[in-house]
C-alpha positions as CSV (number, residue, x, y, z in Angstrom):
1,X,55.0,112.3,108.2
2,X,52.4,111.7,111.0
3,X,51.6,113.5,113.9
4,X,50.3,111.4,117.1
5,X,49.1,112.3,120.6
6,X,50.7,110.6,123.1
7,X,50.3,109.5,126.8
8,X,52.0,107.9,129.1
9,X,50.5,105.3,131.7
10,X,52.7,106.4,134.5
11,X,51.7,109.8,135.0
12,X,49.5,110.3,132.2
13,X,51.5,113.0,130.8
14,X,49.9,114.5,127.1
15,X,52.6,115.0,124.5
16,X,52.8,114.6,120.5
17,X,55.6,112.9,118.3
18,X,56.2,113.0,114.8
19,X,57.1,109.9,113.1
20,X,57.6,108.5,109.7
21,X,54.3,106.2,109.3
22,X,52.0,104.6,111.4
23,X,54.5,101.4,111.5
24,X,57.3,103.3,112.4
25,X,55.6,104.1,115.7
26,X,54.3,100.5,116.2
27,X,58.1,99.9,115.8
28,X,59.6,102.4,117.8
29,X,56.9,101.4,120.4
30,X,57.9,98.0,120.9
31,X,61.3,98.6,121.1
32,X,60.8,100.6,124.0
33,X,62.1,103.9,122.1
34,X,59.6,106.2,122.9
35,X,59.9,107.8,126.1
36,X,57.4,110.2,128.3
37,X,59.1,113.7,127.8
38,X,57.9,114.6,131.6
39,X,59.2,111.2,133.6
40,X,60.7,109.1,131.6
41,X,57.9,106.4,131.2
42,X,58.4,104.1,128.3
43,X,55.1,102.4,128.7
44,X,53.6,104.9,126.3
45,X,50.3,104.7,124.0
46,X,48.5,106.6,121.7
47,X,46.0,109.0,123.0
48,X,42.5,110.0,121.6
49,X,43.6,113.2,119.5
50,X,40.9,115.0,116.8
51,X,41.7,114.3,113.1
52,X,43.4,117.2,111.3
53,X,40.9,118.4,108.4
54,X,42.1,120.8,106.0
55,X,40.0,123.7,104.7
56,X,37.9,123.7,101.7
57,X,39.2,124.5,98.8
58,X,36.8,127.7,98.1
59,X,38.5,128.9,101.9
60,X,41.9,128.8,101.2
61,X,42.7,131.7,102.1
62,X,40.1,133.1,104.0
63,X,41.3,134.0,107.8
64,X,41.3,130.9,109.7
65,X,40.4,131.9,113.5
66,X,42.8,129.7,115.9
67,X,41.5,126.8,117.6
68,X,41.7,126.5,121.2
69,X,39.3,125.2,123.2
70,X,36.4,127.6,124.6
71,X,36.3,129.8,127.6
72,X,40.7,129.2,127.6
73,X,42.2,132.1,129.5
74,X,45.4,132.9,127.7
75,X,48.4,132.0,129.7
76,X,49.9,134.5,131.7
77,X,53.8,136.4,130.7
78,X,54.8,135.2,133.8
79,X,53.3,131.7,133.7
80,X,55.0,131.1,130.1
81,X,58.4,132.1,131.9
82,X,57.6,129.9,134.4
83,X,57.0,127.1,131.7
84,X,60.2,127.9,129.7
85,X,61.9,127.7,132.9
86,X,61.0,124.4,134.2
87,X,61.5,123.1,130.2
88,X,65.4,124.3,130.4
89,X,65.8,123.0,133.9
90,X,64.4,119.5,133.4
91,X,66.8,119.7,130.1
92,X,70.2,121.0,132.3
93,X,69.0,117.4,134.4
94,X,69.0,115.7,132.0
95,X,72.0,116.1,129.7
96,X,74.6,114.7,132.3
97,X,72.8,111.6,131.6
98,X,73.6,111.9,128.1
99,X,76.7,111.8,126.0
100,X,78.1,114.5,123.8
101,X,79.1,113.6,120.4
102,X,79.3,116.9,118.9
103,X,79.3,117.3,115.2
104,X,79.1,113.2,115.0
105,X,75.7,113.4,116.2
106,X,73.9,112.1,112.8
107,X,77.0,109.3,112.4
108,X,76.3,107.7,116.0
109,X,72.9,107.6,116.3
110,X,72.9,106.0,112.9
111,X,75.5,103.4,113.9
112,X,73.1,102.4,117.2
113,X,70.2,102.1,114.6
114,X,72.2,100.1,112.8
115,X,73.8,97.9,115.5
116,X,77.0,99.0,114.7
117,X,77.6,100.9,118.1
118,X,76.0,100.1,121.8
119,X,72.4,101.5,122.3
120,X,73.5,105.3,124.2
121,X,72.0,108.2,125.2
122,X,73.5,111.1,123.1
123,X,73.5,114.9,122.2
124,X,75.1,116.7,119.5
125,X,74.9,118.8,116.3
126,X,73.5,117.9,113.0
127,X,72.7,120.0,110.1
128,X,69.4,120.5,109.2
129,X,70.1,117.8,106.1
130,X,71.3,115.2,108.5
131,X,68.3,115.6,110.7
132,X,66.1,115.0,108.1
133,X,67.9,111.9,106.6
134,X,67.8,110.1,110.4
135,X,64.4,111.2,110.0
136,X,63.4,109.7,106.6
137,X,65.3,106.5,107.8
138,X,62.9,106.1,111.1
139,X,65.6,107.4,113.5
140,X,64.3,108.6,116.5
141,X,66.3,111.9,117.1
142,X,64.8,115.4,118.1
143,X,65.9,118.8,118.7
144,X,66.8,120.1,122.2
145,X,64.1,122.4,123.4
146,X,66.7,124.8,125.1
147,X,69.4,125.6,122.8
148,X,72.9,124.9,124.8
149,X,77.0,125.9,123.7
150,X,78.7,122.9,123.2
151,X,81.6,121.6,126.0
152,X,84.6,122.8,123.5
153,X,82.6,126.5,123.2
154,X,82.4,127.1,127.0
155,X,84.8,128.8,129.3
């Protein structure tokens, strides 16, 4: 597993993406997979992002102050609402544009990596198991930010 910083060239939107190896990106990359979270941009790169050092081993478990960068004013209660807000409103936009599959989730997106079904935009349930296999198999799938009930759950 490897964590990158991301940006895209459209609106130079910050975000990070997990991935399975350094090729896997490259991959997903060129295949015009990854997407800018904010507008949508597939002309995305890898942004300048600080290496991740872990503690020595004589400060294991010593209090580990958190890192945020100096003279930050925490953010406001009403600006995180504000945040969460925006998040779950972008998401309702976006899921018409998508297709529900339900508990199939893990089972279509494999068949589109696998050519076996049309390249779709999809949502839909998968166990925490399944998730990790469409993960282990350089899948691009990621959890929904907002949770939301599924079609055959609403009134």
């Amino acid at each position: 597993m490897i964590v990158f910083d991301l940006c895209c060239a459209a609106g130079d939107h910050r975000f990070e993406a997990w991935f399975a190896s350094s090729e896997s990106f490259s991959d997903q990359q060129a295949r015009g997979l990854i997407n800018c979270p904010v507008c949508g941009d597939d002309d995305v790169k890898k942004a300048v992002m600080a290496p991740r050092v872990g503690a020595k081993s004589n400060r294991q478990g010593a209090e580990q102050p958190p890192i945020k960068p100096a003279g930050s004013p925490e953010p406001s209660p009403d600006l995180v609402r504000k945040l969460f807000a925006d998040i779950a409103a972008k998401q309702a936009e976006m899921l018409p544009q998508s297709r529900w599959v339900g508990r199939d989730f893990a089972d279509a997106a494999r068949a589109m990596h696998e050519g076996r079904a049309a390249e779709d935009l999809i949502h839909g349930q998968a166990s925490p198991e399944e998730a990790q296999s469409l993960h282990d198999d350089g899948i691009a799938a990621m959890p929904l930010l907002v949770p939301i009930v599924p079609p055959e759950a609403a009134n």
